[in-house]
C-alpha positions as CSV (number, residue, x, y, z in Angstrom):
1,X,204.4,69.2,13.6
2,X,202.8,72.0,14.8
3,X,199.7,72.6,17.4
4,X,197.5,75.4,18.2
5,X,195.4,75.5,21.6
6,X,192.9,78.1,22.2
7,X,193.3,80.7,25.3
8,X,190.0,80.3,26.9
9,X,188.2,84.4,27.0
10,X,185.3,84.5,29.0
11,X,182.9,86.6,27.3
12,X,182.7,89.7,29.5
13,X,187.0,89.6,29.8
14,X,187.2,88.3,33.3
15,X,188.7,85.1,34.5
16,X,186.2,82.3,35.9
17,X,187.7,81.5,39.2
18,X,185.7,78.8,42.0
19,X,183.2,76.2,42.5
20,X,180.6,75.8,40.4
21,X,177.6,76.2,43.1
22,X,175.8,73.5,40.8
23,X,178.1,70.5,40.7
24,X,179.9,70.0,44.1
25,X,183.2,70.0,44.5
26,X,184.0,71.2,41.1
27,X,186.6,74.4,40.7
28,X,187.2,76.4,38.0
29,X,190.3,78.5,37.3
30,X,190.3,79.8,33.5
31,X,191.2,83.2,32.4
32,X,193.2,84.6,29.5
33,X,196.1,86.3,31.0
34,X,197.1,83.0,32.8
35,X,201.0,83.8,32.9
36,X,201.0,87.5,34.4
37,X,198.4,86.5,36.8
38,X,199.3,83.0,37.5
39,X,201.5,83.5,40.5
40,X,198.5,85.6,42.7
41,X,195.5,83.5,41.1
42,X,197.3,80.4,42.0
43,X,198.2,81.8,45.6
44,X,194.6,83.1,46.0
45,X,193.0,79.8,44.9
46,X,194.9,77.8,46.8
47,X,194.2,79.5,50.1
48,X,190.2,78.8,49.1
49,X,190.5,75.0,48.1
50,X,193.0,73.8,51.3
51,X,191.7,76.6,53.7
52,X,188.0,77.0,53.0
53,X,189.3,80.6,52.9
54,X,186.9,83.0,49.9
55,X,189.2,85.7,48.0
56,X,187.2,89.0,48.4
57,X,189.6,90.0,45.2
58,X,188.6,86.9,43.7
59,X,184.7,88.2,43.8
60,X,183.9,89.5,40.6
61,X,185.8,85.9,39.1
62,X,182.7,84.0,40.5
63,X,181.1,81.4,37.3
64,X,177.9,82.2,39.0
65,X,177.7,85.5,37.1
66,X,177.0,83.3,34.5
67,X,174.3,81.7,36.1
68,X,171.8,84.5,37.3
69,X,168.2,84.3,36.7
């Protein structure tokens, strides 16, 4: 047996990293190159969720890029 999963692209190439400003409480973390960046991401996201702390590298990740009128 054999499975395929799908690596989730954005369409502009850049990860979707933090809350989603419309649904509270709601984070997202999905990006393509999940293994070489796992170990940063996961330390930058992280800090944000338990410490209330925002990423300034984390900036241009924001799913409300999607999202402006």
């Amino acid at each position: 047996m054999a499975c395929v999963g799908l690596r989730p692209m954005p369409e502009d190439g850049v990860p979707i990293i933090g809350y989603l400003s419309k649904i509270g409480g709601v984070y997202v973390c999905a990006m393509h190159p999940g293994v070489t960046l796992a170990a940063v991401v996961g330390r930058l996201v992280s800090e944000e969720i338990i410490d209330h702390r925002a990423s300034s590298a984390l900036a241009p990740c924001r799913p409300d890029r999607f999202f402006q009128e």
